[in-house]
C-alpha positions as CSV (number, residue, x, y, z in Angstrom):
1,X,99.3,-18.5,74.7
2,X,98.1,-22.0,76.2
3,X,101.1,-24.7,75.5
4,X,100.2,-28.4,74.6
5,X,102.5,-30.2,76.7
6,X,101.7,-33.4,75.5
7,X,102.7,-33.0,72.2
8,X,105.7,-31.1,73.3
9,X,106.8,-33.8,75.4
10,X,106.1,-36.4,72.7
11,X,107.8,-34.3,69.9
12,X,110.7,-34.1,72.3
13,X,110.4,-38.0,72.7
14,X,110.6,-38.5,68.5
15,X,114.2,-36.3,69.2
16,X,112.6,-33.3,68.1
17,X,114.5,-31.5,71.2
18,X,113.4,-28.0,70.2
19,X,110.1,-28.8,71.5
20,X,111.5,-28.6,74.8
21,X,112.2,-24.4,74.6
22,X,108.2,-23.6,75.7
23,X,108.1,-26.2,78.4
24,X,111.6,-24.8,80.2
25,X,109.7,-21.0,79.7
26,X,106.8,-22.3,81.0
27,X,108.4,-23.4,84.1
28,X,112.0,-22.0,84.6
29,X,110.6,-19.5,86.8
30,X,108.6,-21.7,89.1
31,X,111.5,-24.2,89.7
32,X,114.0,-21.5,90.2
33,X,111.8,-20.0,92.9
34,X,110.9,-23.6,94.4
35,X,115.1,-23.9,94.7
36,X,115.7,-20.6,96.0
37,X,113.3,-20.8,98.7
38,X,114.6,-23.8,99.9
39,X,118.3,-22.8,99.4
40,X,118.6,-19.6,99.9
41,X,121.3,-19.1,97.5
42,X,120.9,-17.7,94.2
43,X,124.0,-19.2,92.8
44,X,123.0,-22.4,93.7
45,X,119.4,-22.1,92.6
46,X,120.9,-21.7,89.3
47,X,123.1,-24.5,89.6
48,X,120.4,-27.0,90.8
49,X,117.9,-25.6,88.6
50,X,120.4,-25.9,85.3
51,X,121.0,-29.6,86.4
52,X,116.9,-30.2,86.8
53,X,116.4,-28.7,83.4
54,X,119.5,-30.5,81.8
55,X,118.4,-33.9,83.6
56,X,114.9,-33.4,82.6
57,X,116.0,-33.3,78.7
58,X,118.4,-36.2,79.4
59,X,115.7,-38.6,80.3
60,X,112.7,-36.8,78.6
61,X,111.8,-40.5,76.8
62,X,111.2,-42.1,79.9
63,X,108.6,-39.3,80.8
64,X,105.0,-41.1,80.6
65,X,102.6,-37.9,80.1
66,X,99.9,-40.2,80.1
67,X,100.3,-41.7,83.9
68,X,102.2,-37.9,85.8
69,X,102.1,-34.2,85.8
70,X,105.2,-32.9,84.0
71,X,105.4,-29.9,86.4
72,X,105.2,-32.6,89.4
73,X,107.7,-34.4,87.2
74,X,110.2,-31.4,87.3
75,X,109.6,-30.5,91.1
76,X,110.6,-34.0,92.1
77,X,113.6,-34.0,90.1
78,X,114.4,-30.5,91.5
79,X,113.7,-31.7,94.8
80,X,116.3,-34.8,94.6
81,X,119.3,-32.6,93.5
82,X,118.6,-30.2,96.3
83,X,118.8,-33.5,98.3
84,X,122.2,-34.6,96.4
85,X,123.7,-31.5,97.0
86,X,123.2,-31.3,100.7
87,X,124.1,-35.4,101.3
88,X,127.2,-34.5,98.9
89,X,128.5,-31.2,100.4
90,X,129.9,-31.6,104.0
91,X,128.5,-28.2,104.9
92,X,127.2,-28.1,108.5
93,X,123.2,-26.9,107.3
94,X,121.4,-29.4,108.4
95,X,118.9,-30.7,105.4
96,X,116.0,-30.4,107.1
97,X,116.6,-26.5,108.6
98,X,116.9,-25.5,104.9
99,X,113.5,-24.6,103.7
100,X,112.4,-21.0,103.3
101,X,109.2,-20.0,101.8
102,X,109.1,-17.9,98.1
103,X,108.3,-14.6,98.1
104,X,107.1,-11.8,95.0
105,X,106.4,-8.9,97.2
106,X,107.4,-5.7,96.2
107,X,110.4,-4.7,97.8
108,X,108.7,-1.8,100.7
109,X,106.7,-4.6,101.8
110,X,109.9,-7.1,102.3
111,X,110.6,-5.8,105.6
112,X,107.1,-6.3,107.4
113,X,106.6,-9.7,105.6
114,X,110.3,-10.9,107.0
115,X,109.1,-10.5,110.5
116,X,105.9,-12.4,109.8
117,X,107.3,-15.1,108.1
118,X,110.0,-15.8,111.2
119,X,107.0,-16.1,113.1
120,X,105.4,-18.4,110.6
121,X,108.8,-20.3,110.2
122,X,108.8,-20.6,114.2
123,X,105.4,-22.3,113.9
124,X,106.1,-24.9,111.2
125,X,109.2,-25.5,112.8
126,X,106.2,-27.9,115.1
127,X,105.7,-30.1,112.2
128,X,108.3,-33.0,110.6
129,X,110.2,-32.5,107.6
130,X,106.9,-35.1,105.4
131,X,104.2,-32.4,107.0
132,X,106.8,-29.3,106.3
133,X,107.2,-29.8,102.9
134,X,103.5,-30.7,102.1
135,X,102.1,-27.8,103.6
136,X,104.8,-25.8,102.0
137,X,104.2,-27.6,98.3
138,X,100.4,-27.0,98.7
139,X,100.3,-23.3,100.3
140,X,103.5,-21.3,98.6
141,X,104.1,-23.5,96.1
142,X,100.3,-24.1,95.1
143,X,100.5,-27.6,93.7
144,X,97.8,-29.8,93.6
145,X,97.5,-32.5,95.7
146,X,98.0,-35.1,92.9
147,X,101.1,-33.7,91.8
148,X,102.2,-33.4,95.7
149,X,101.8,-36.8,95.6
150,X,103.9,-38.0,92.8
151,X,106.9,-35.3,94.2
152,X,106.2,-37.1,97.8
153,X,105.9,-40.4,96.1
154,X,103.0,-41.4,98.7
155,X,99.1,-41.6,97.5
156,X,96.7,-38.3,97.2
157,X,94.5,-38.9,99.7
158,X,97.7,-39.3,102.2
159,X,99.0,-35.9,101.3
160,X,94.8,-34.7,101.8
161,X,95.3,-36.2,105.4
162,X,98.9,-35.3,105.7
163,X,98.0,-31.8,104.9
164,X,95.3,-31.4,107.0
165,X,96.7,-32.8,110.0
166,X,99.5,-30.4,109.4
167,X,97.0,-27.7,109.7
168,X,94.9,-28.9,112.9
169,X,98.4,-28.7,114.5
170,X,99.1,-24.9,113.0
171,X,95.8,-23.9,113.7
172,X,96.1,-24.9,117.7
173,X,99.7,-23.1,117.8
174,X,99.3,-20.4,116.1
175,X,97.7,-16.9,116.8
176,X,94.2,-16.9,114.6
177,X,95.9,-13.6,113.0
178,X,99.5,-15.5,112.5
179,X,97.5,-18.7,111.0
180,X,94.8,-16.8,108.9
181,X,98.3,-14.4,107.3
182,X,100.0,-18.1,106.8
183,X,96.8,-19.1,105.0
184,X,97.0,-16.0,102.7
185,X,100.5,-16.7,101.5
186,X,101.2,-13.8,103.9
């Protein structure tokens, strides 16, 4: 069943805070995932992904559905506490090493898609943290450039260029099998 978001989000808005139940279902599996994959930690996933939730409720009236993307919306926020919690903790990851990639394959397939995706990690290890997390956003995470944009908090057609920069650089380190896998989602 197809969700109206906007009138969710503006019921939420009049205090109707019930509303808010079909927008957390809709997502609560997409943020999780987007946390785990660049924490690595289920535990913490939670964490970060009950503080997005709660923070997203907290300051739902200041949510313009008219000018963003909720979803992009909820990524960013997600995003920043993942931040917060590695500028707050003194642990000795840096930032910018933690970034994994999701994964939904069945378990017997877990094994062969590790090894590829150390090979992929190798290769995007080439590009900044900006390009990293773009081409990560847009490939595993399969956002659209326009909310990749309001996460990034730079225009769409930088991300476009961004992104496809990113790629002309893969493309001339990678194997053609490696890079066409990587385009695939593995």
């Amino acid at each position: 069943m197809e969700i109206n978001e906007t009138k969710l989000i503006y019921d939420c808005q009049k205090g109707q805070l019930e509303s808010f139940a079909p927008l957390y279902d809709k997502y609560i599996g997409k943020i999780y995932a987007f946390l785990f994959s660049r924490s690595g930690s289920k535990e913490l996933s939670e964490d970060l992904c009950s503080q997005t939730f709660l923070k997203a409720l907290r300051s739902i009236s200041q949510f313009k559905a008219e000018d963003n993307y909720f979803s992009a919306w909820l990524y960013k926020i997600a995003r920043n506490n993942l931040i917060d919690h590695y500028r707050q903790s003194k642990d000795t990851l840096d930032i910018d090493s933690v970034w994994s990639l999701a994964s939904d394959q069945k378990i017997e397939e877990e094994a062969d898609k590790d090894l590829k995706l150390e090979k992929v990690k190798k290769y995007l290890s080439v590009l900044d943290t900006e390009q990293r997390e773009i081409v990560v956003l847009k490939v595993w995470d399969e956002l659209s450039y326009q909310e990749i944009s309001e996460i990034m908090g730079k225009s769409v057609n930088n991300c476009k260029v961004i992104f496809s920069r990113s790629l002309k650089k893969l493309k001339q380190e990678m194997p053609l099998s490696l890079f066409i896998l990587f385009l695939l989602n593995l």
